[in-house]
C-alpha positions as CSV (number, residue, x, y, z in Angstrom):
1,X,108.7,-18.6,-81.8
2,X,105.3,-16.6,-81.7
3,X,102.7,-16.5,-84.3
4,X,103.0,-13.3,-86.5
5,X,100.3,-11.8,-83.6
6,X,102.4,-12.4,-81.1
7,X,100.4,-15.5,-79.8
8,X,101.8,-18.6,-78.6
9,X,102.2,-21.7,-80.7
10,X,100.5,-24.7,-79.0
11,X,100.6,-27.9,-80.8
12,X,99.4,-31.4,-79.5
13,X,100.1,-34.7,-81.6
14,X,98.6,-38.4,-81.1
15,X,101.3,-41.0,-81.9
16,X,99.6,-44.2,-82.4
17,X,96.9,-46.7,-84.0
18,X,93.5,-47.2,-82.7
19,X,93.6,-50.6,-84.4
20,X,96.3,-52.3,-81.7
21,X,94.2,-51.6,-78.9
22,X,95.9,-49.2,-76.3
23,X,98.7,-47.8,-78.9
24,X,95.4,-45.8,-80.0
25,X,95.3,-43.7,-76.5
26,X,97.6,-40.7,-78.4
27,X,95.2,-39.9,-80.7
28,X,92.4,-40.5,-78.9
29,X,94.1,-38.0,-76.2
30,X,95.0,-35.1,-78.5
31,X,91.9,-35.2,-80.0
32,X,90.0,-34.6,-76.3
33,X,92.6,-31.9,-76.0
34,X,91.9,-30.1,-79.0
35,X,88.2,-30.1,-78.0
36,X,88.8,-28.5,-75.0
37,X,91.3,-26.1,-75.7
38,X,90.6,-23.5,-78.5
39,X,94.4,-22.2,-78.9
40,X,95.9,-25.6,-79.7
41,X,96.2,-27.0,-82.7
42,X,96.0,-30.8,-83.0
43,X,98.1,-31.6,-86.2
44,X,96.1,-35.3,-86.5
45,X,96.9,-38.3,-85.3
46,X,100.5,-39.4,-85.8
47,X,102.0,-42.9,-87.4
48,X,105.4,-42.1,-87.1
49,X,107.5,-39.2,-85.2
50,X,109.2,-38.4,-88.8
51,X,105.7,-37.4,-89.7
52,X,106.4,-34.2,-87.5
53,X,108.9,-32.7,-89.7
54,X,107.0,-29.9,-91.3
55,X,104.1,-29.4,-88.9
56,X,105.6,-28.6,-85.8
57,X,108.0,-26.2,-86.7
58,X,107.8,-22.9,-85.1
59,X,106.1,-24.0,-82.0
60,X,106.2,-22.7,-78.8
61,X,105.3,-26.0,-77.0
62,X,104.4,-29.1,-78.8
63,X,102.9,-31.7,-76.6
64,X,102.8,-35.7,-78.0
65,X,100.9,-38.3,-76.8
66,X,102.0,-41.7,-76.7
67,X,101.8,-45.4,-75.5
68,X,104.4,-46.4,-73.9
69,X,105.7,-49.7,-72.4
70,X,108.3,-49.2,-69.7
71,X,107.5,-51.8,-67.0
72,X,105.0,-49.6,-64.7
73,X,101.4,-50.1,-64.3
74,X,99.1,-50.1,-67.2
75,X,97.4,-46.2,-67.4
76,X,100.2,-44.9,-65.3
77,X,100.8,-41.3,-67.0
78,X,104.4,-40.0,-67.5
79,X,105.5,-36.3,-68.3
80,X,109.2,-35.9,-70.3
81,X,110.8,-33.2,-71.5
82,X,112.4,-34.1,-74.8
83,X,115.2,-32.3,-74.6
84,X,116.0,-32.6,-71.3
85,X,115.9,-36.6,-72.1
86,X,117.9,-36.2,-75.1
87,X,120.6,-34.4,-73.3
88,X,120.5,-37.3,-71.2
89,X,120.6,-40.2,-73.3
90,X,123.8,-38.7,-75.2
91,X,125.6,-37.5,-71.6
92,X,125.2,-41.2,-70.9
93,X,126.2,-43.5,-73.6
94,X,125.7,-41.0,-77.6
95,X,122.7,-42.8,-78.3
96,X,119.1,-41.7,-78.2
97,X,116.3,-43.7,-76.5
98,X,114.6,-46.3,-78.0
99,X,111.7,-46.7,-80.2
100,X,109.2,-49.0,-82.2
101,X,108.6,-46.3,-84.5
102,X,110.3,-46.5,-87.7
103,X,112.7,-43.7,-86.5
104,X,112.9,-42.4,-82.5
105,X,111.2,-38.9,-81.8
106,X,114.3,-38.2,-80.0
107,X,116.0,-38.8,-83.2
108,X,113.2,-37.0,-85.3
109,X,113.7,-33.8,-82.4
110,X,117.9,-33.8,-83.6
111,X,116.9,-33.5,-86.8
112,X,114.9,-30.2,-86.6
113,X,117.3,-29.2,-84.4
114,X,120.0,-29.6,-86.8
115,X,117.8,-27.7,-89.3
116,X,116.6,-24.6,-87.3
117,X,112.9,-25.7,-87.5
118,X,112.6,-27.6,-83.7
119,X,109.9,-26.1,-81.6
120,X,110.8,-24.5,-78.3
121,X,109.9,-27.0,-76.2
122,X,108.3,-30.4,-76.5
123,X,106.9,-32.8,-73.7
124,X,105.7,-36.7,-74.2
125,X,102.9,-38.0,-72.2
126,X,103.6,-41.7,-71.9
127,X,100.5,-43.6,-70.9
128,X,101.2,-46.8,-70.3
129,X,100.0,-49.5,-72.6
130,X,99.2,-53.3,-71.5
131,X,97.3,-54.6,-74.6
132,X,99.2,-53.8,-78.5
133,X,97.2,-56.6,-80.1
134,X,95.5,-56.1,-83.4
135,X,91.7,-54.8,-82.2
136,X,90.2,-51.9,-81.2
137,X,89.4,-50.3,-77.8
138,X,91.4,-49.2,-75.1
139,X,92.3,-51.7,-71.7
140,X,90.2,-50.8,-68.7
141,X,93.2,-49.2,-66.7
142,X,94.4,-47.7,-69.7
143,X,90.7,-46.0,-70.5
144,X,90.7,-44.9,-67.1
145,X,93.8,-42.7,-67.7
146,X,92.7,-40.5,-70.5
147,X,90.5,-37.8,-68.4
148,X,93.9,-37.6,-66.4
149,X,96.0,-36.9,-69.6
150,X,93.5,-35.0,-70.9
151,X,94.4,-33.0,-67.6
152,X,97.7,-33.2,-67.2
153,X,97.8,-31.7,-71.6
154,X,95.9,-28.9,-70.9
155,X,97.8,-28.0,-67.7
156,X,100.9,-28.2,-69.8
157,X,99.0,-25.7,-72.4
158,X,97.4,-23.1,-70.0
159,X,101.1,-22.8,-68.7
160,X,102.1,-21.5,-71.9
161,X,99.1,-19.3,-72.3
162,X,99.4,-17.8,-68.8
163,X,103.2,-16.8,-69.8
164,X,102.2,-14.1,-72.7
């Protein structure tokens, strides 16, 4: 839904914690993102998906940031559509995806939905992760990623924009 002046609503979140080494590339991400694009709000880095409820609603695109771990090369960069994934998961077996988090986003994303305040679209960027050890600093190959998903965020954003 638009702001009241008939703007978009862009939001970017960091899931993660810059004190387990690569798990910190959300925040670190959004942040860049939110430096480079003046119509998106960064609503902070992000310890848990529940921690969305409340600060997301009404957007027009929320994009979230996140390590992932799903067997590919460290730094490669995946795009998902959250709903789109959902939809998925429950055609295949009525369960969401997993999640180390506390509770899944996809589970977090049902919940808003259920109560009216879901955005209108969300997208992950996975990056993924090699080193989740206690420590700070990002792996080489996962460094290396972030001007990419810096990228691949704002592309997501302008998109929006260039829709209005």
């Amino acid at each position: 839904m638009p702001s009241g002046n008939g703007a978009p609503i862009a939001v970017v979140a960091g899931l993660g914690n810059e004190f387990r080494h690569d798990d910190g590339i959300g925040p670190l991400v959004a942040a860049r993102v939110a430096d480079q694009a003046r119509a998106v709000l960064d609503i902070g880095p992000l310890a848990e998906p529940l921690d969305l409820l409340g600060r997301w609603d009404g957007a027009d695109l929320v994009v979230l940031i996140d390590a992932v771990r799903s067997g590919a090369a460290p730094g490669t960069i995946g795009l998902v559509d959250l709903e789109a994934q959902l939809r998925n998961a429950l055609d295949r077996d009525g369960s969401s995806t997993a999640s180390t988090h506390g509770i899944s986003l996809a589970r977090v994303f049902r919940l808003a939905l259920a109560v009216g305040t879901a955005p209108a679209r969300v997208v992950v960027v996975g990056i993924e992760g090699v080193d989740f050890a206690h420590g700070t600093g990002l792996s080489p190959a996962v460094a290396g990623a972030v001007p990419h998903a810096v990228d691949h965020v704002i592309e997501l954003f302008e998109g929006l924009l260039a829709c209005v």
